[in-house]
KELUM-955979 format. One record per residue (C-alpha): x, y, z; residue in one letter. Coordinates in steps of 0.2 Angstrom, whole numbers, plus 2048, in hexadecimal, padded with zeros to 3 digits. Layout:
residues N
XYZa/...
//
This chain:
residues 224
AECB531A9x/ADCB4E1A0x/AD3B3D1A8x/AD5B38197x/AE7B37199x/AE9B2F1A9x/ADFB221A2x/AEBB1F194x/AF8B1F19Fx/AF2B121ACx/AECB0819Dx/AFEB08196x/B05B041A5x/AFBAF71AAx/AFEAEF199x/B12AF019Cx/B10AEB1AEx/B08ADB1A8x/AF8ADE1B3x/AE7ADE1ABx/AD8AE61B4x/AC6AE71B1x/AC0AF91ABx/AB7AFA1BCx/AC8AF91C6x/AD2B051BAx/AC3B101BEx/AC3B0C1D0x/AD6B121CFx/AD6B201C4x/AC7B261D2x/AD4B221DEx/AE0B2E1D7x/AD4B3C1D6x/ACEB3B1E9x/AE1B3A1EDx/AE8B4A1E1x/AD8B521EAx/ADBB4F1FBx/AEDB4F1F9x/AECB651F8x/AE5B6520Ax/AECB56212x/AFFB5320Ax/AFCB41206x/B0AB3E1FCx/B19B491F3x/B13B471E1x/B0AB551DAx/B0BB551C9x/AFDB4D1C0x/B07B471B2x/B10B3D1C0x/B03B351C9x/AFCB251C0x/B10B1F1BDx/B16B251D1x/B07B201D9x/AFCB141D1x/B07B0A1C8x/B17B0B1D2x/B0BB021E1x/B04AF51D4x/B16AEF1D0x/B14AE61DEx/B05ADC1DCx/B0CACC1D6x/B15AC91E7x/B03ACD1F0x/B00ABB1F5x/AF9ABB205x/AE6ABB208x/AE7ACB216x/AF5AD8214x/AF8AE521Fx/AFFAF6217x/B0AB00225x/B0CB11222x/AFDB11216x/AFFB25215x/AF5B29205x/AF0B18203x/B01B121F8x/B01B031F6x/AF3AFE1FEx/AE5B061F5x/AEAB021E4x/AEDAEF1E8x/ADCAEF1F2x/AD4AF21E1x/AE0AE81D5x/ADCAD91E3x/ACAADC1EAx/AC8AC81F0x/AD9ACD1FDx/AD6AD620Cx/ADFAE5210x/AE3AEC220x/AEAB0121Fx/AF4B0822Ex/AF9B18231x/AFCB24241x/AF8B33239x/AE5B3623Bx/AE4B4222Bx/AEAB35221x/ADEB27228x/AD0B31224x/AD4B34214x/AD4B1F211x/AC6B20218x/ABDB2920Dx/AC6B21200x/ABDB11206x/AADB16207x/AADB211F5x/AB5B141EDx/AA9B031F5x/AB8AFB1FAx/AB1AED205x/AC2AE3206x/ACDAF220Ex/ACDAF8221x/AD5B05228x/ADEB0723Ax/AE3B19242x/AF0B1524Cx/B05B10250x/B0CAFD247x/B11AFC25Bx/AFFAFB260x/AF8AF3253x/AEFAE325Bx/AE8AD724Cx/ADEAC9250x/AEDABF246x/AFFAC223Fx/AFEAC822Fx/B0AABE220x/B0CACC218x/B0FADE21Ax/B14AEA20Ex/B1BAFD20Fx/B20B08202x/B2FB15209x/B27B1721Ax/B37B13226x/B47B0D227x/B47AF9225x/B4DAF8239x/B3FB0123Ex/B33AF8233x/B39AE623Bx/B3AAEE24Ex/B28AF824Cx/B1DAEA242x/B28ADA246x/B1BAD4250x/B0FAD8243x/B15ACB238x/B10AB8239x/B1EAAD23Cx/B21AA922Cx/B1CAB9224x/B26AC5219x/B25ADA218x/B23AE1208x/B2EAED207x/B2FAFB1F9x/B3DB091F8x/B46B121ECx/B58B0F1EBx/B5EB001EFx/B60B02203x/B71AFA209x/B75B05219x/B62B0021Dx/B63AEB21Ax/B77AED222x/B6BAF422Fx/B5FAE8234x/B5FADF243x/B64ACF247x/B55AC1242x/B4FACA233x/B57ACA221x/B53ACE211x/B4EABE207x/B4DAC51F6x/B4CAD51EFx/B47ADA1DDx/B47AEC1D1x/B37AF21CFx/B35AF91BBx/B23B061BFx/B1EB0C1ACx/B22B1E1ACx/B2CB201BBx/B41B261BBx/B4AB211C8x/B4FB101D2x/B41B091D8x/B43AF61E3x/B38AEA1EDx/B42AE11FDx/B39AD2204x/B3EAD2218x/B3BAC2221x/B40ABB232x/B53AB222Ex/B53A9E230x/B5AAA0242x/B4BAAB248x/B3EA9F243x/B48A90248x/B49A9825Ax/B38A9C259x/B33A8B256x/B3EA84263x/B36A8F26Ex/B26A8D26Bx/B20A9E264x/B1FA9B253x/B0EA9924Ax/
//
């Protein structure tokens, strides 16, 4: 796959997403794509291998998201390869982004991606969501197929401002995961995600704390 036609393709799909971006941030993320399909041979960043596959699964199934970024500082939790979080970080560069991940190959691949690409509004964190200790709650946190929705409210819960929401992207729609999820958190809304070029079900669940939980939370003096 020429990077003639991976730059047809983002353009295309940028177009049919709605989005439009400067020449420098296609650049940025067509650059993106390369450091990742490089790395990704040594450090099994993510599952897609086939360069005809990449601009569709990787950067513009992450961009489908973009219009429900809204929050000034969001953290990505299981940043992996950098999905979403890299591509949003370039789409948006006035919001900050925050990249966690355990796995230390991973983090240093971001890393690099950060520096090569100049990306002076993206930080990234080696470590567990569990002992993760901002400076402040985050108001939104996204995560795209990294763990079951129980784990993600039980891991990142406290994480999330009050009156936050998790961003989270799967595939199928995930009912044995929502029927799941512990009491205080529900799902508020939930959409299909159309990704130019992709086959397959693709869906964004918004988790927030239920009425009850903040209600408690106020009561009781935790909330903020």
């Amino acid at each position: 796959m020429s990077d003639t036609m991976w730059q047809q393709q983002l353009a295309q799909g940028l177009q049919e997403l709605g989005i439009e971006l400067a020449s420098d941030q296609q650049a940025q993320l067509l650059a993106f794509l390369a450091l990742l399909n490089k790395w990704n041979r040594a450090y099994n960043l993510t599952a897609v291998r086939e360069p005809a596959e990449m601009v569709s699964r990787q950067l513009l199934d992450s961009l489908s998201i973009l219009p429900r970024v809204t929050a000034g500082h969001l953290l990505d939790v299981g940043a992996g390869g950098g999905l979403p979080g890299i591509p949003l970080a370039i789409a948006l560069p006035g919001t900050r982004f925050t990249l966690l991940d355990s796995n230390s190959k991973k983090t240093r691949f971001l890393t690099q991606c950060v520096l090569e690409l100049g990306l002076t509004n993206v930080e990234v964190i080696h470590g567990r969501a569990e002992a993760c200790q901002p400076d402040q709650p985050f108001r939104q946190i996204s995560s795209r197929a990294f763990t079951a929705l129980a784990n993600l409210v039980n891991w990142c819960g406290q994480l999330l401002a009050d009156d936050g929401e998790f961003l989270a992207m799967k595939g199928q729609f995930p009912d044995d995961e929502v029927a799941a999820l512990p009491a205080g958190w529900r799902v508020r809304s939930h959409q299909p995600l159309q990704v130019p070029g992709c086959t397959g079900e693709r869906h964004l669940l918004i988790i927030d704390r239920s009425t009850d939980q903040n209600i408690n939370q106020t009561d009781s003096g935790t909330g903020g």
